[in-house]
N, C-alpha and C positions, 0 to 999 in steps of 0.2 A: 412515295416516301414522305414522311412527314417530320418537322421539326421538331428537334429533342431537347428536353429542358433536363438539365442537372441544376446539382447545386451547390456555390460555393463554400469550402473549406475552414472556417473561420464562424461556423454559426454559436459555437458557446467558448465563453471566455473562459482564458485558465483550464485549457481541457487540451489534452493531446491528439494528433491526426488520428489515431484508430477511434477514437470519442467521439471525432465529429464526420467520420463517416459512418459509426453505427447510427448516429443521428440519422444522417439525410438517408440511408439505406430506410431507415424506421419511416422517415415521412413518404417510403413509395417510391425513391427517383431513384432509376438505374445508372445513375454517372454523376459522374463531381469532376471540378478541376484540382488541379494541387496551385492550392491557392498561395502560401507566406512560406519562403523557403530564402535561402542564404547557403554562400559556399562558408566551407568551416563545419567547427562544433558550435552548439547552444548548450546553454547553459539549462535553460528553461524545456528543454528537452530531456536532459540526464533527469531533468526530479521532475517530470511527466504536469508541467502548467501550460505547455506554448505548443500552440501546433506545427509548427516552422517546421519543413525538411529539410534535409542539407542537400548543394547541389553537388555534394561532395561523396556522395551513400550509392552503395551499389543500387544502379538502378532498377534491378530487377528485384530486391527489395520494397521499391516503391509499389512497381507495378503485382509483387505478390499481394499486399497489402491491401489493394485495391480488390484485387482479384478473391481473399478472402471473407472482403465483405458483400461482397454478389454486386460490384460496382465498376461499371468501365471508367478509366482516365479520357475527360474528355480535351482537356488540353493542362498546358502547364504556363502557369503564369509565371513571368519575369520582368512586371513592373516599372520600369528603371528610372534615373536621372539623363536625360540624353542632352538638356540645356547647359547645366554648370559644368563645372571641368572634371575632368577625369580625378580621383582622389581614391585610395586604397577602403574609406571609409562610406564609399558611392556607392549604390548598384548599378550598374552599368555593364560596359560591352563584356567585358571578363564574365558578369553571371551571365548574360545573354546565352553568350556560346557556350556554358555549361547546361543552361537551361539546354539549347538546342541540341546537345551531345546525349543529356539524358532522355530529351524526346525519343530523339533517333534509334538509341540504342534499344528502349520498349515501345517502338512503333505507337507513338504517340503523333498526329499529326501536326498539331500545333503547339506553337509559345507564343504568350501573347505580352508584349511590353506597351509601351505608351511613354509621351516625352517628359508630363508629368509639369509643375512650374517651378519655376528657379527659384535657388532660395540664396544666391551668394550677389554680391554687387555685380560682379562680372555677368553672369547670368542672366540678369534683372535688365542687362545696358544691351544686350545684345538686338541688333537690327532685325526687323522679321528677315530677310535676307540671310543673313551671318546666325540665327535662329535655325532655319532650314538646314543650313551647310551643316552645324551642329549635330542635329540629328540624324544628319546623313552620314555624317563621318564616324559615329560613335555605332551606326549601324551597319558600315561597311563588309566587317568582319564578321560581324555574324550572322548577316546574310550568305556570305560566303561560306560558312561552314553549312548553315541551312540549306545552301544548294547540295549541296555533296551530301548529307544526310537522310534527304528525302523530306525536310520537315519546313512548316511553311511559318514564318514570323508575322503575327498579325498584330498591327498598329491601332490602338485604338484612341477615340475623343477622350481625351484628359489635358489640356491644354489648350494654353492660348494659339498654337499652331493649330495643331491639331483636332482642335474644334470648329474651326474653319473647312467649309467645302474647298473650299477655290486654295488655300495652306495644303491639305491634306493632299489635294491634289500635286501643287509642288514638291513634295515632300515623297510621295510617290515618281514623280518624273526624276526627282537628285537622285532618288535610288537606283532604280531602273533596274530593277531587279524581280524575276521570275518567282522568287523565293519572301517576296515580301505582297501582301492581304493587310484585307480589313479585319479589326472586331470592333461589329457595332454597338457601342455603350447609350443604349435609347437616356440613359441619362445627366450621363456626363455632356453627353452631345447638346441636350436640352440646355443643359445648364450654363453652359459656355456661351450660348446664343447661338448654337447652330441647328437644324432640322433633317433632322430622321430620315425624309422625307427626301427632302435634296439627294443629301448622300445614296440612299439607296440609289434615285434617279442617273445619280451620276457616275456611282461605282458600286453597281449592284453585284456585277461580275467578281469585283474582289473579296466582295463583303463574307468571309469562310465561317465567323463564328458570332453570337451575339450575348452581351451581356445585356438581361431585364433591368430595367429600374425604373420606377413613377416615382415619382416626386411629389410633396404636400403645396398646397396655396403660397404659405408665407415665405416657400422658396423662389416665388414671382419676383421679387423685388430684387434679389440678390442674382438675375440672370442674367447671363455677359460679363459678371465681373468675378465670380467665383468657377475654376476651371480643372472638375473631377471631384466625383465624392463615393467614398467605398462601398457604402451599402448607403439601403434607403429605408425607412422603416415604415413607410409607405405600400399599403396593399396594392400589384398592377391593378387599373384600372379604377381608383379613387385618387389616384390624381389628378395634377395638370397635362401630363401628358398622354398623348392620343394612340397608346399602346394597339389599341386593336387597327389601328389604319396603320403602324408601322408592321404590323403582323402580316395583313393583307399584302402588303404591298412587298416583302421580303419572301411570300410566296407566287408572286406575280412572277417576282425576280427569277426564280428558280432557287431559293434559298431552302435545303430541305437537311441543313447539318447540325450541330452540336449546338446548344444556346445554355447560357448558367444563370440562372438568379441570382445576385446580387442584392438579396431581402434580408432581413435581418426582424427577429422575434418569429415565433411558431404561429404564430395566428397569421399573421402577414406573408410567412412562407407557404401557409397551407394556401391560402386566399390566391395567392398567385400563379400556383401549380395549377389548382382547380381552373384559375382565368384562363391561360393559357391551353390547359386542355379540351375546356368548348369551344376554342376557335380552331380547334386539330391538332395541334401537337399531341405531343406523346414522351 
């Protein structure tokens, strides 16, 4: 088996989810994830500019949708705040477990969230200790619907925790949970000052899904202190980072599952499909 690259959901602005999966169907990838979604209505949905799902929409809906444009769901993103406090205006544990209900219900295997960085005083003050507890607590509950569902929550580098080996790892023991994996973000992980490389080493076995991202030169100076960036518009393999040695080494692992791009512009999305495919994916 070899590793599978989709692509994510978000690749043109002001355009609706059926718009930007005829896209990535058109660029040749059989799967994407459902990348920008919220419980509720949108607004920017009813007059077709925002590609947002609701976590609120029959889910077989979604999955027809997918299935229309000759494209598998390769997981479903649920991004969240897991540092600051819970607030009715947060994404947090409430969409999680929606995320993980709509998984569930179209046999989608994964939702991938992340802790993300604080943005309230409270937040900002919290101990790497009390940091941890944090995102263990806000992820308690939806891990436990995760178990019961069949669907696995994968944690990815976007934070100052979470970018951390030896964090990621605590962060994994406070959970302790069967139902909780990696996604490895080659570039958020960069960026934060953590290594690819580590991680794979030291939890290869968890690592279920991976987001691509290289990075440019003049983002050398800004690393360790900036932590997660959405896309990159950097082609794999003209940057800083050592894509083809986390690739190797993710098949070393036994890693042979879903991966998305995280690229951003058409020449950049093609360039990295291509990269990707002469190392064996597919």
């Amino acid at each position: 088996m070899a590793i599978k690259v989709g692509c994510f959901a978000l690749i043109n602005p002001f355009s609706p989810l059926e718009n930007q999966l005829d896209q990535i169907k058109q660029w040749g990838f059989t799967c994407g994830d459902l990348t920008d979604n919220s419980d509720g209505a949108c607004l920017g949905v009813e007059y077709g500019f925002t590609a947002l799902a609701s976590l609120d929409a029959n889910p077989f809906d979604i999955k027809r949708l997918f299935e229309s444009k000759g494209l598998g769901l390769s997981s479903i993103c649920a991004h969240a705040n897991l540092l600051d406090p819970a607030a009715p205006s947060r994404y947090g544990t409430s969409q999680i477990i929606k995320a993980v209900k709509m998984a569930g219900a179209i046999g989608v295997k994964h939702v991938i969230t992340a802790d993300g960085e604080p943005k309230t005083p409270f937040g900002k003050t919290l101990t790497t200790s009390e940091a941890v507890f944090s995102i263990a607590e806000k992820l308690y509950e939806p891990l436990r619907f995760a178990q019961d569902y069949g669907v696995k929550i994968l944690i990815e580098p976007h934070g100052h925790i979470t970018d951390s080996v030896k964090l990621m790892g605590e962060v994994l023991d406070r959970c302790n949970s069967d139902a909780l994996g990696i996604n490895l973000d080659t570039g958020n992980l960069w960026l934060g000052g953590g290594d690819s490389l580590e991680m794979i080493a030291k939890f290869g076995s968890k690592i279920e899904h991976v987001h691509w991202k290289d990075l440019p030169q003049e983002m050398v100076e800004k690393r360790g202190t900036q932590f997660g960036c959405g896309m990159s518009l950097t082609a794999l393999g003209e940057g800083v980072i050592d894509i083809e040695a986390i690739y190797q080494a993710l098949v070393k692992s036994g890693f042979d599952g879903y991966s998305t791009l995280e690229i951003a512009g058409e020449e950049a999305v093609l360039k990295s499909f291509a990269f990707l495919k002469n190392l064996g994916a597919v």
